[in-house]
C-alpha positions as MATLAB code, in Angstrom:
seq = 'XXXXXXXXXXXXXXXXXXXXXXXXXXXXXXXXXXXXXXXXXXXXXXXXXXXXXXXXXXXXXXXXXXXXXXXXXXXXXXXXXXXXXXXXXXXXXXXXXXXXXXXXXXXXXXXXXXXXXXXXXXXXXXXXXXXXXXXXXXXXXXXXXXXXXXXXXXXXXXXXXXXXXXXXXXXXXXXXXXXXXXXXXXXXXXXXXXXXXXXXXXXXXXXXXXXXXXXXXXXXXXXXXXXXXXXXXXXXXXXXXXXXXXXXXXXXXXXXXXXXXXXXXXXXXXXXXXXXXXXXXXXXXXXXXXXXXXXXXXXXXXXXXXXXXXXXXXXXXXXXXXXXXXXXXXXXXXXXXXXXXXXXXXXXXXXXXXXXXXX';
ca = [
      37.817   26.383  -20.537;
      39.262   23.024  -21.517;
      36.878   20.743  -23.047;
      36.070   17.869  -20.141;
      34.963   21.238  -18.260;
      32.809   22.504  -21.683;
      31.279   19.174  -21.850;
      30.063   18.988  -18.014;
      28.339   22.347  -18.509;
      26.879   21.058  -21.057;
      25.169   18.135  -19.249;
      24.284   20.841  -16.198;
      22.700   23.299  -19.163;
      21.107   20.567  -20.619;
      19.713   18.707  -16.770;
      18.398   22.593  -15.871;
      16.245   22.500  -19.191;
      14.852   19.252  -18.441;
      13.892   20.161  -14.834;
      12.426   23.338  -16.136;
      10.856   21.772  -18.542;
       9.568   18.555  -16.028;
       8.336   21.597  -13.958;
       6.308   23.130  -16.204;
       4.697   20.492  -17.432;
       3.640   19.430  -13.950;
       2.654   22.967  -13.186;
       0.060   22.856  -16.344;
      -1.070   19.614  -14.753;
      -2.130   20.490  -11.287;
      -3.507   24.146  -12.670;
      -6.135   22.519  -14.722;
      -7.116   20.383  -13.046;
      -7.902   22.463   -9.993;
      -8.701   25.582  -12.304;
     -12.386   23.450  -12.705;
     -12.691   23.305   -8.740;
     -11.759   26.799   -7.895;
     -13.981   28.173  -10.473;
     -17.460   26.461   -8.583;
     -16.054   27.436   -4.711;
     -15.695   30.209   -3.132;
     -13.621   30.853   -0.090;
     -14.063   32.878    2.964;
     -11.200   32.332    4.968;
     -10.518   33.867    8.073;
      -9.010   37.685    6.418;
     -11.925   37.760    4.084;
     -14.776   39.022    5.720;
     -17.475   37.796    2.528;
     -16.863   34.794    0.224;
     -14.729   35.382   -2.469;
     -14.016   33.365   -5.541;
     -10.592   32.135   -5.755;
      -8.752   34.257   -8.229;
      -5.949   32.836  -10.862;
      -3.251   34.702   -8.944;
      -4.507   32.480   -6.347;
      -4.339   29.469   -7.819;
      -0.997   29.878   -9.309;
       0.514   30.574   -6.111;
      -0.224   27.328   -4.569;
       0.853   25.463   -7.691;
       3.752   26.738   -7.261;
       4.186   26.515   -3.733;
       3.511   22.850   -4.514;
       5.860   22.557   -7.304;
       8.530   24.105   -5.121;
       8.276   21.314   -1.966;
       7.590   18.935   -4.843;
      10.353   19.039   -7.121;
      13.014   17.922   -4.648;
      15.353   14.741   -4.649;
      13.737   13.671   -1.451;
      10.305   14.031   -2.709;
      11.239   11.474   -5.967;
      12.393    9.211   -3.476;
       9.623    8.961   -1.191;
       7.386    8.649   -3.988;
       9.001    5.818   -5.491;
       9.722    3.454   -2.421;
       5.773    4.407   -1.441;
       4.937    3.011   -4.679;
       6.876    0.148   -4.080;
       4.631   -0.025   -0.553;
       1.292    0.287   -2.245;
       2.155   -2.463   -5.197;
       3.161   -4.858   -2.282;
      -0.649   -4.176   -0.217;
      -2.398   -5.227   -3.610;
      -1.491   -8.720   -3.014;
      -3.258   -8.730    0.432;
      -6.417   -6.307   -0.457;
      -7.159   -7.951   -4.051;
      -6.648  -11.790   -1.857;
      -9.257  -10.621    0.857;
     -11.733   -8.593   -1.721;
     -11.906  -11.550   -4.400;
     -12.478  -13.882   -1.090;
     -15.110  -11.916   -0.025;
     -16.833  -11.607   -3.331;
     -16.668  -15.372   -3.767;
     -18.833  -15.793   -0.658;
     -20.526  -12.190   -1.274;
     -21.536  -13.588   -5.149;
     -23.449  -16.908   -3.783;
     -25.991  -14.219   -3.077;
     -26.941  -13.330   -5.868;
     -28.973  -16.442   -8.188;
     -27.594  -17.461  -12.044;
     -29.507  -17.271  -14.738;
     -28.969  -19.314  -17.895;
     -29.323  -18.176  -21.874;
     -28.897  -19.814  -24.887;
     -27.811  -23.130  -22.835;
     -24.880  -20.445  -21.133;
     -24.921  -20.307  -17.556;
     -24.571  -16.855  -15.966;
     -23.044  -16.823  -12.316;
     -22.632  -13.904  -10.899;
     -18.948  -14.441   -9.427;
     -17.576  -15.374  -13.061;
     -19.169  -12.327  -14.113;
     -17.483   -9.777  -11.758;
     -13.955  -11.511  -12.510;
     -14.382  -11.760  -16.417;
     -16.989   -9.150  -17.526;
     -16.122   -6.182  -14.987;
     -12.443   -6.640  -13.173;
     -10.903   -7.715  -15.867;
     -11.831   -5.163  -18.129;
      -9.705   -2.709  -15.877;
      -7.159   -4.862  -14.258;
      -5.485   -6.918  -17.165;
      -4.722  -10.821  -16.292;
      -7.375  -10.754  -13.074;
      -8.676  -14.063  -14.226;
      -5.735  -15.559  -14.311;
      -3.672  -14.346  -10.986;
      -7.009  -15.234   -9.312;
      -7.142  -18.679  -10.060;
      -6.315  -19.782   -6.634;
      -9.528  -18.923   -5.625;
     -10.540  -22.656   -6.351;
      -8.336  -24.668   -4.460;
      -8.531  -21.809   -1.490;
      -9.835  -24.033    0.854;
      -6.925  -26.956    0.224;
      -4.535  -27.662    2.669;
      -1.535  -27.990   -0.002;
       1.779  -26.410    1.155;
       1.186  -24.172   -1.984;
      -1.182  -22.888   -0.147;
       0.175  -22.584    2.980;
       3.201  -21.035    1.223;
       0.617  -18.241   -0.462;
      -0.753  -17.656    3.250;
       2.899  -16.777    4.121;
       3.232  -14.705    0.788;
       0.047  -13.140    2.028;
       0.924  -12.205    5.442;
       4.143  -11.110    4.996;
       2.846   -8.623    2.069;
       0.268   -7.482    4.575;
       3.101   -6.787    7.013;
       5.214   -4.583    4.269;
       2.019   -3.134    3.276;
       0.963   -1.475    6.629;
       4.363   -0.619    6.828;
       4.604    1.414    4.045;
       0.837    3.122    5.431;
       3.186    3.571    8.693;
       5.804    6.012    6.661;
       2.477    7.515    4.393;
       1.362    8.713    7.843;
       4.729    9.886    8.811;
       5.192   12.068    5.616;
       1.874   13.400    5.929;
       2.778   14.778    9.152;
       5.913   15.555    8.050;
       4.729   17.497    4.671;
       2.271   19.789    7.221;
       5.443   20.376    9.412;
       3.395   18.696   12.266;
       5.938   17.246   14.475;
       4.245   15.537   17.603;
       5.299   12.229   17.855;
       2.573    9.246   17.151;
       2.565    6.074   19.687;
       4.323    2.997   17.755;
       1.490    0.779   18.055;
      -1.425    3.353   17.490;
       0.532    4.001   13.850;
       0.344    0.192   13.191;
      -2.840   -0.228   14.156;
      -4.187    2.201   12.267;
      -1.938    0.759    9.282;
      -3.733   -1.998    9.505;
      -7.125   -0.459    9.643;
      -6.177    1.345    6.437;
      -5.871   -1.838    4.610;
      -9.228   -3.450    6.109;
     -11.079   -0.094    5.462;
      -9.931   -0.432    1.678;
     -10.634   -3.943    1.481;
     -14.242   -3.284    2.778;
     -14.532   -0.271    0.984;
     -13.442   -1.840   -2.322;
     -15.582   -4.664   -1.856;
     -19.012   -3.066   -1.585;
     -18.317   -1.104   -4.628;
     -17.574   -3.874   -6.327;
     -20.092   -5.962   -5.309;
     -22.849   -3.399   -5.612;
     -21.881   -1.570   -9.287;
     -21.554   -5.349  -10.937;
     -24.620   -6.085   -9.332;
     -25.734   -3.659  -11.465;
     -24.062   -4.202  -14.650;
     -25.382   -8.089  -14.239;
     -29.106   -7.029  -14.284;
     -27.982   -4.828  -17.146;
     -26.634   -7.769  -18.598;
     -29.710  -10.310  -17.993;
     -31.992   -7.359  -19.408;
     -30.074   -6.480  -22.503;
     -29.913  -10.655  -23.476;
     -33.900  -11.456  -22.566;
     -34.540   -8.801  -25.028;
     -32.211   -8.975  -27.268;
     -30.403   -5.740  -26.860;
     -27.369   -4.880  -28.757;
     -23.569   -5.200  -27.354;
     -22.840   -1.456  -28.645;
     -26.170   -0.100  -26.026;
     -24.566   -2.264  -23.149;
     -20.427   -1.596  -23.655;
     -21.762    2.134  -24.056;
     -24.013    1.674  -20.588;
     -21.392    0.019  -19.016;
     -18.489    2.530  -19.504;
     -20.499    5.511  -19.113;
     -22.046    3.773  -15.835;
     -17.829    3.164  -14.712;
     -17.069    6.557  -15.461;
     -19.516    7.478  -13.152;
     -18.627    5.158  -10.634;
     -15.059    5.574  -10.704;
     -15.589    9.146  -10.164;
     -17.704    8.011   -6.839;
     -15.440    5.656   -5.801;
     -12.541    7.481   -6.024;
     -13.880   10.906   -4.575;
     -15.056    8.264   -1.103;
     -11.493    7.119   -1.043;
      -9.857   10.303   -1.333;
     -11.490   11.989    1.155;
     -11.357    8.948    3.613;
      -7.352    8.570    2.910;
      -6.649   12.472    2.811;
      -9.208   13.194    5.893;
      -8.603   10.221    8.495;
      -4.635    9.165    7.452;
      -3.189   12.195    9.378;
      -2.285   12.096   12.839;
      -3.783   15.726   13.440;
      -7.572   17.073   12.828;
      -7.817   18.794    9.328;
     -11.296   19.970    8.339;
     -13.363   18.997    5.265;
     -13.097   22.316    3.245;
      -8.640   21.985    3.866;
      -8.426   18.734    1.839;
     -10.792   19.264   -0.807;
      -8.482   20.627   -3.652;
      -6.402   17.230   -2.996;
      -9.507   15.127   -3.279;
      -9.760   16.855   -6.556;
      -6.731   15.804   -7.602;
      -6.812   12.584   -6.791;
     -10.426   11.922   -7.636;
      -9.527   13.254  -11.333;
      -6.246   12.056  -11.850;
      -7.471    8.435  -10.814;
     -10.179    8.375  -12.607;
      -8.835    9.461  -15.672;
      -6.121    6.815  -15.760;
      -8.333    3.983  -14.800;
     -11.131    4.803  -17.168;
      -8.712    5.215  -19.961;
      -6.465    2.999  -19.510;
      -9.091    0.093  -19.615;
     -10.388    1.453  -23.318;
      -6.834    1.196  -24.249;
      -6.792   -2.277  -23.642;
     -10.550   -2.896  -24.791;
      -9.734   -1.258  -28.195;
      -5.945   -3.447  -28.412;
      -4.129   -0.130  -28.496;
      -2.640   -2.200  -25.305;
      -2.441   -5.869  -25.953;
      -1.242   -7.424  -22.211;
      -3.100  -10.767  -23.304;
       0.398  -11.995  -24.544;
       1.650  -11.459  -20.775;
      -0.815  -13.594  -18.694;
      -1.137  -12.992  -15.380;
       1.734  -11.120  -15.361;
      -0.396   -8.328  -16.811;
      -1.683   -7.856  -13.488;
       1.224   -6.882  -11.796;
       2.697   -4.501  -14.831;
      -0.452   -2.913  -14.863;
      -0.487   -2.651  -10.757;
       2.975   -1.290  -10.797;
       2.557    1.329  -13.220;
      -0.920    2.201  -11.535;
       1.105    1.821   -7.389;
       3.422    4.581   -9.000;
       1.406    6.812  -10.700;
      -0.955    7.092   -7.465;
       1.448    6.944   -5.233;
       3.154   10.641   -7.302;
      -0.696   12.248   -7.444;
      -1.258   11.513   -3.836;
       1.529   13.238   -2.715;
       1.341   16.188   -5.201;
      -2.885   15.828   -3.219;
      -1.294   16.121    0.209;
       1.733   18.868   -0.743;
      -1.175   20.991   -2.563;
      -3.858   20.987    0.464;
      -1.041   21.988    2.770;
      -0.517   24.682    0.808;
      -3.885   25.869    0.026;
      -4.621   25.385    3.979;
      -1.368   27.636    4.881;
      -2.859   30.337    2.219;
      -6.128   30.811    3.318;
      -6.675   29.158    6.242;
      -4.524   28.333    9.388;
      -0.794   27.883    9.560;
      -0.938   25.144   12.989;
      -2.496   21.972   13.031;
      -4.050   20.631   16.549;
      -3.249   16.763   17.094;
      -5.938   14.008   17.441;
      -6.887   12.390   20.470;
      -5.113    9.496   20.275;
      -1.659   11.862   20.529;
      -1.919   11.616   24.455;
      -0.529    7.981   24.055;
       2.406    9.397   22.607;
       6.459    9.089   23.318;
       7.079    6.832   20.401;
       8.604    8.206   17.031;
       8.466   10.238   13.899;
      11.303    9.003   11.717;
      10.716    8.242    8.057;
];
């Protein structure tokens, strides 16, 4: 063996390791955190004639049944570009929610302390968003001049709509590789699958919105108590982040189960899709939560950055959802195929069909 040929094994050794390695790291992943869900649940699927708790055997099975449809080229690649698909629908959904909250806010009366006037729109933006999305004060700013008739503006609007456009697109090809992860081949109407893009993107704008609106409403009580009488700023960081954590978890266990329930184009029942609300309810909470005491301690300084924080932050956050919710959708497929059913009946709107499935 000459040594070009010595050095190329090398590189294959050395690319196996890593993928074994990458493997088993994302095996250890997904096994704890569904090890905590299995361990409360007990199945009784259609073979088991009493409910039975599901054993580790179990478990380890579908992780690696996961693993295995997971650790493909093809799988890396829809992952990314999907990312790239859910970073481009932020610039619609945070435009419409931070719209909405400006009118939403003028609800809600200002108080003033110490000769400091507390409105309850500044509030959201400074004391709650932008403790978890870095630079949201500045990459809002528009907000102000939103009702102008500059041709910035009307430029923006194009930015908007055309970002709303790529957006449900890349909801269009989420749809498609659900179906096409549950090898569920019946072809969806064009027009139904952009429609229902679209509705994805309204639903989490509305969605959003209201728990937004409704958890700062809270922390800006909090915040009018705890100055009146003189609380101190350790009692109310400590009530606020241990209210988020708590919130997140609510928020993002709604979401999941909305996005992993009503996305498909065929009927999956509540108890198939929990393990990959788990997973996404856990893994997004965990990154949000943390991430935004990284930055509150200066462990992550993206003041430096501006409002370009905001889209770092979004693109790292687009990509690392965009890998969990796929690892959600791979994992309830096969936890579904283990103890449940192997076939997967269509939803009504598949009589309008004779369109595509392409991805």
């Amino acid at each position: 063996m000459n040594k070009s040929q010595k050095y190329l094994k090398s590189i294959l050794v050395k690319k196996d390791k890593y993928l074994i390695f990458t493997r088993k790291i994302w095996f250890w992943i997904i096994f704890i955190i569904l090890k905590p869900f299995f361990f409360f649940i007990s199945i009784n699927a259609g073979h088991r004639k009493i409910k039975q708790k599901v054993s580790k055997n179990d478990l380890r099975d579908i992780v690696k049944k996961t693993l295995e449809k997971t650790s493909n080229k093809t799988f890396a690649i829809i992952s990314v570009s999907q990312a790239f698909y859910i970073l481009v629908s932020f610039i619609p959904i945070l435009t419409l929610i931070t719209i909405l909250l400006l009118f939403l806010s003028k609800i809600v009366p200002s108080f003033v302390h110490n000769g400091k006037e507390w409105k309850f729109y500044d509030f959201i933006i400074s004391e709650v968003l932008n403790k978890f999305i870095p630079g949201i004060q500045q990459s809002i700013s528009f907000i102000n001049n939103v009702t102008s008739k500059s041709m910035t503006n009307i430029a923006f609007l194009a930015l908007l709509g055309s970002s709303f456009l790529i957006g449900a697109n890349g909801y269009s090809r989420f749809i498609n590789y659900y179906s096409l992860s549950y090898n569920h081949t019946d072809p969806i109407n064009f027009w139904i699958l952009k429609l229902k893009s679209f509705l994805i993107i309204i639903g989490i704008v509305i969605i959003t919105t209201i728990f937004i609106y409704l958890s700062s409403l809270l922390f800006f009580v909090f915040k009018y108590w705890s100055l009146f009488f003189k609380s101190s700023i350790l009692f109310y960081n400590i009530f606020f982040y241990f209210s988020s954590f708590v919130l997140l978890l609510l928020f993002f266990f709604v979401s999941s189960f909305l996005l992993l329930k009503y996305l498909p184009s065929f009927k999956l029942n509540r108890k198939w899709i929990t393990p990959g609300v788990w997973i996404m309810m856990s893994s997004n909470t965990v990154f949000t939560f943390l991430f935004s005491l990284l930055v509150l301690n200066g462990w992550i300084n993206y003041d430096k950055f501006g409002s370009t924080s905001t889209f770092l932050y979004l693109s790292t956050f687009s990509l690392y959802i965009s890998q969990f919710y796929h690892f959600s959708i791979i994992t309830n497929y096969s936890y579904s195929q283990k103890f449940f059913r192997k076939t997967y009946v269509s939803k009504w709107y598949a009589k309008f069909q004779k369109s595509y499935l392409s991805f």
